[in-house]
N, C-alpha and C positions, 0 to 999 in steps of 0.2 A: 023433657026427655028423661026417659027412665034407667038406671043401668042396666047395663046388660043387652038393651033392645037393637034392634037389626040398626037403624040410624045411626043410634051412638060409635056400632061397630064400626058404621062404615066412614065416620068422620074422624076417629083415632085411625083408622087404615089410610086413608084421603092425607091426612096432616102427615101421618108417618111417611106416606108417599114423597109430600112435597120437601119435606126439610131429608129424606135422603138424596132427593136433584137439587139440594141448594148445596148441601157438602160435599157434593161427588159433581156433581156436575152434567150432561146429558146421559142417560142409560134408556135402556134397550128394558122392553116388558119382561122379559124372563128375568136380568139382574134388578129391577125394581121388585118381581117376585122374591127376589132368594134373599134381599135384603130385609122385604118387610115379613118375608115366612108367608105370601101367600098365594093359594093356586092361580094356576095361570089362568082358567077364567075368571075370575076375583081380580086378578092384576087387570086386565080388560076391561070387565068394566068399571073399576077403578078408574084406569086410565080416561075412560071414554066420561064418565062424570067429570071429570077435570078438565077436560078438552070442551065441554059442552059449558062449563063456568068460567071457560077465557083464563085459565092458571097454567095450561098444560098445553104447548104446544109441539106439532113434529118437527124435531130437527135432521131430517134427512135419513138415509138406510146404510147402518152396516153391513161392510159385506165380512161373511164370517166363512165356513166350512165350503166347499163346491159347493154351488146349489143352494146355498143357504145364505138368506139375508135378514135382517131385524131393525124394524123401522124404531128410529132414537126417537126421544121425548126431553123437552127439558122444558124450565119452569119460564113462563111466559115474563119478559122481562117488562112489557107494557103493560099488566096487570094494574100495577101501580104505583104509585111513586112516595118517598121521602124526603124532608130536609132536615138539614141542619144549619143555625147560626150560632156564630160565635161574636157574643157584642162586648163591646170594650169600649173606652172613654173617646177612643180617634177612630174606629171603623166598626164597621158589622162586615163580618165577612159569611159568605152563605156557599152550601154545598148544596145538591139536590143528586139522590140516586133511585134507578128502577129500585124494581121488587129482590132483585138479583143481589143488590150493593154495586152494582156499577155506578160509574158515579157518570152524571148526563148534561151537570151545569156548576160552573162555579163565579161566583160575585164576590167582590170588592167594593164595599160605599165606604169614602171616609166622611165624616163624621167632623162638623165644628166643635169646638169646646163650649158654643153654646148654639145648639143646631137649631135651626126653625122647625117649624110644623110639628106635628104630634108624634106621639109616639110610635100610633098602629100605622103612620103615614111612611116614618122612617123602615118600619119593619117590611111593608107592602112595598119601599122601592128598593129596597137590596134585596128581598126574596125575589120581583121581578127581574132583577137584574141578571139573573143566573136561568132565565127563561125555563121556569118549569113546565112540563105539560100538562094537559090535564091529566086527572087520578090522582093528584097528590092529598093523602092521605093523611098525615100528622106531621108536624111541624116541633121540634125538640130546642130552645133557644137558651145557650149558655153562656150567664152571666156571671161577675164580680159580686155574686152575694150569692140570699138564698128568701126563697117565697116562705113563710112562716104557717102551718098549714090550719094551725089556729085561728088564724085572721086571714089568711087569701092575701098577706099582704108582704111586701118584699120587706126583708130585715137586712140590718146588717150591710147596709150601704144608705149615704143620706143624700138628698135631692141635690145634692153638689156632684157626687160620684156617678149616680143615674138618672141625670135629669128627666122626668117623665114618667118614672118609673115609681112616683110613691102615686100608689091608686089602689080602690081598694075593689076585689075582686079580679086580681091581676089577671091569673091565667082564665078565665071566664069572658073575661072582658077581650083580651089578644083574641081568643079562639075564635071569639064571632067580630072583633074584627078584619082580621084574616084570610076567612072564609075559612079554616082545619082546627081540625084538634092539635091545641097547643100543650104542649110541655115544658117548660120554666127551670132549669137547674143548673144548682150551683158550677162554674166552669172549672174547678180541682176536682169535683165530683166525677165532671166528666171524664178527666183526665186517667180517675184512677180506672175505672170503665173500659176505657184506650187500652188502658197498661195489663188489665185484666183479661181483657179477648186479644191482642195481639201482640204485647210488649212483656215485658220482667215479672210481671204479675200472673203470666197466664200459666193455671194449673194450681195457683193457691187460690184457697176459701178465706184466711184470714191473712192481711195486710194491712199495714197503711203506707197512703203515700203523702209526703212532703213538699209541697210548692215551696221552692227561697225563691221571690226576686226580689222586687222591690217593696214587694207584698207579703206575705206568710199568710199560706193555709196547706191546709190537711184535709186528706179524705179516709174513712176508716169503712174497710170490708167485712163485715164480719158472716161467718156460714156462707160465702160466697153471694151476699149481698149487700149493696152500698146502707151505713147506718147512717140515717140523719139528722135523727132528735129530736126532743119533741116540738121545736121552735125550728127547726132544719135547720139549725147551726151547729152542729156536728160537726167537728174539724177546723171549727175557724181557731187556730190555734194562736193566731195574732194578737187575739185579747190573754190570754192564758201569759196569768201572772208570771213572774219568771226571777230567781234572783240576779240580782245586779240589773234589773230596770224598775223604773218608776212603775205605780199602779194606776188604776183608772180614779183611786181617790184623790192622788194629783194631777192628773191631766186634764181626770174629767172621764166621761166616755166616748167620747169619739176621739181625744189626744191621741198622741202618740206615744201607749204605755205598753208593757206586757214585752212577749217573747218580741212582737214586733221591735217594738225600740232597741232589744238587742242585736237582732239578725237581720232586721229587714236593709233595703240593698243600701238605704241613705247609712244606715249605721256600719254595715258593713265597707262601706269608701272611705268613709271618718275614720273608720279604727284600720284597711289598708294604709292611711297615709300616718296615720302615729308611726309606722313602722317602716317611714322612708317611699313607701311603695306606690309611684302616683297610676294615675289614670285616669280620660273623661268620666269616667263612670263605673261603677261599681263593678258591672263585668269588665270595663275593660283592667279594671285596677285589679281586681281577681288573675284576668287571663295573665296580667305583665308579672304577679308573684308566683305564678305555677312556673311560668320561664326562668324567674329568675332564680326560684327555690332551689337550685342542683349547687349553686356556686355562692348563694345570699345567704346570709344567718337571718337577716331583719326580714328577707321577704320567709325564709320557710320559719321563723315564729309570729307570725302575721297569718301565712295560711294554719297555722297550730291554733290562735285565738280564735278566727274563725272559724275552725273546726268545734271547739269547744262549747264555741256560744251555740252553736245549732244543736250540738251533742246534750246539752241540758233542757233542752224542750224535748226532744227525743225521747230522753232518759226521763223523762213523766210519763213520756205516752207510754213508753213499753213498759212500765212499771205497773201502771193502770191495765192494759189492754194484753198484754205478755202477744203482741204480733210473731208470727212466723219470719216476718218479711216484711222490711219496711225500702219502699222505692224514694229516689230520689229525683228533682226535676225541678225545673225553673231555671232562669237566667243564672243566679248563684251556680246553681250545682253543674250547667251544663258548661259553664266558663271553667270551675274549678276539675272539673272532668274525674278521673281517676284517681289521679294525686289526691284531690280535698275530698272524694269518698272514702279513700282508706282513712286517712285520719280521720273521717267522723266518724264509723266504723270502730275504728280503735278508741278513742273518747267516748263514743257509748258502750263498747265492752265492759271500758274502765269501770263503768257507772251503775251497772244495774246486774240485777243476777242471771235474767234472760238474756241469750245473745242471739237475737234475731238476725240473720240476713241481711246486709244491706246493698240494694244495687241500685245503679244508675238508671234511670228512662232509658228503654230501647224503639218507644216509637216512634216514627221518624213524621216528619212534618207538623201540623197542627192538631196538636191530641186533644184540644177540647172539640172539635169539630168531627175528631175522630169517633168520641166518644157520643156526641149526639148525637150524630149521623146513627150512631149501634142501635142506641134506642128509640130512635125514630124508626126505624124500619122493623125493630122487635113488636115495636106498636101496631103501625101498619101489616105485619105481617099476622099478627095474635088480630086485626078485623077481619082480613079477606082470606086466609084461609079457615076451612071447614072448624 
């Protein structure tokens, strides 16, 4: 296909078509003209191409002026379908949506700590499970690591954390056996993805965002797209030396050294209870020093240490990276809520000469699933449309 030629034309006019009924929603051939600037026979048989390729169907007639009515169009939601999973050491959890993003199935498998059968066996019975139909198109699966794109091989997670999961040819191997085109990515990647199309991120090019839970990672955006590395370990900022923790020359490399050992959730409940502050667990021992900090000296210099310790992996990244905007998120941050944002906030002002932004996650439910699901349908939609 050449530029400029009647085809090309008409598949940029076809696409421009369909993504202004995916943002607006049903219209009428005259406002699908005025949106894409083009004549009303042009809009016609536009439309009638569309309709003849199963993408464009009528949803019923306006009535407008006396005597005047105009038959709606909108984008065919059975076209095709998406998923997304989100795996983790106790469950896979699975969404599946149309062409549209409605969403049409959702599953729940938990997962033994040492599960049986294979691996394509576990994915094929929680994709099942959320009864997708046929069409589905591409498949987006978000994991506790990342595929290394040098080797097809998953890094930065060991056959303990993803059993089944060290193979080589990952996503080649998942796609066919599947039956769809698979996609493999990191789950804070996802996340920032989420935060970027519908949460605290959307409208910045450059950000990063911060997982604390019991884990430590990073996702970093840079020109308004996810950067990965050249190994896709970008962001894992858990190994990222750190003062006042051990390195991986003592631990080893897989120990427990770097920013992790400082702020991840086990270190954070050790260093809650130095300062009197208990709790089952690291969020709860969080949530009981946010209550108690209004009238406690030991719990609000307890939430100060942990503000600090997070504030110096920060104060690398924005030193490095100078972000606009850096998001907050994970069990840490959503326990410690607003109170432990401003102090991290203010502990990295302290620290560096950039003062980036800092906000809490505003989306709501499972953002890595959120975020797959994006990309999954950005995929499926870049095959079946023109």
């Amino acid at each position: 296909m050449k530029p400029g030629t009647p085809s090309l034309l008409r598949a940029i006019n076809d696409r421009a078509a369909l993504e202004a009924l995916l943002e607006r929603g049903p219209l009428t051939r005259p406002e699908i003209g005025t949106l894409t600037g083009l004549s009303k026979p042009t809009a016609s048989q536009l439309l009638s191409r569309l309709q003849e390729a199963g993408l464009v169907v009528l949803d019923g007639i306006r009535e407008g002026l006396p005597g005047r009515t105009a038959e709606v169009y909108r984008i065919n939601p059975e076209a095709a379908y998406a998923a997304a999973l989100d795996v983790t050491p106790d469950r896979i959890e699975v969404r599946v949506a149309d062409l549209t993003g409605t969403v049409v199935g959702e599953h729940t498998l938990e997962t033994p700590r040492r599960p049986t059968g294979g691996l394509v066996e576990r994915l094929k019975s929680a994709l099942a499970g959320a009864n997708p139909p046929p069409g589905l198109r591409h498949v987006v699966i978000g994991v506790q690591a990342a595929v290394d794109p040098s080797t097809g091989k998953l890094g930065y997670a060991t056959a303990k954390d993803m059993p089944g999961w060290q193979i080589p040819d990952l996503v080649p191997t998942l796609s066919k056996g599947l039956g769809v085109p698979v996609d493999v990515e990191n789950n804070v990647n996802l996340v920032a993805l989420a935060e970027q199309a519908h949460g605290a991120a959307r409208g910045h090019g450059d950000f990063v965002l911060l997982w604390a839970d019991e884990g430590l990672g990073s996702a970093v955006v840079l020109g308004g797209r996810l950067h990965r590395g050249a190994t896709g370990g970008a962001g894992e900022v858990g190994y990222m030396p750190t003062p006042g923790a051990p390195t991986a020359r003592e631990t080893g490399r897989t120990g427990d050294h770097g920013y992790q050992a400082l702020t991840g959730g086990r270190a954070i409940h050790k260093l809650l209870r130095s300062y009197g502050v208990r709790g089952a667990d690291f969020r709860q021992a969080i949530t009981n020093a946010v209550r108690l900090s209004p009238r406690s000296d030991d719990a609000r210099a307890g939430l100060r240490d942990v503000a600090a310790r997070l504030a110096v992996g920060l104060a690398a990244i924005t030193s490095v990276l100078d972000p606009a905007l850096i998001v907050l998120t994970g069990g840490v941050l959503s326990a410690g809520g607003e109170t432990l944002r401003e102090l991290i906030e203010h502990e990295l002002h302290a620290q560096t000469i950039p003062r980036p932004q800092v906000r809490l996650s505003s989306v709501e439910g499972n953002p890595v699933l959120a975020g797959a699901l994006g990309l999954a349908l950005d995929a499926t939609r870049e095959e079946v449309f023109p």
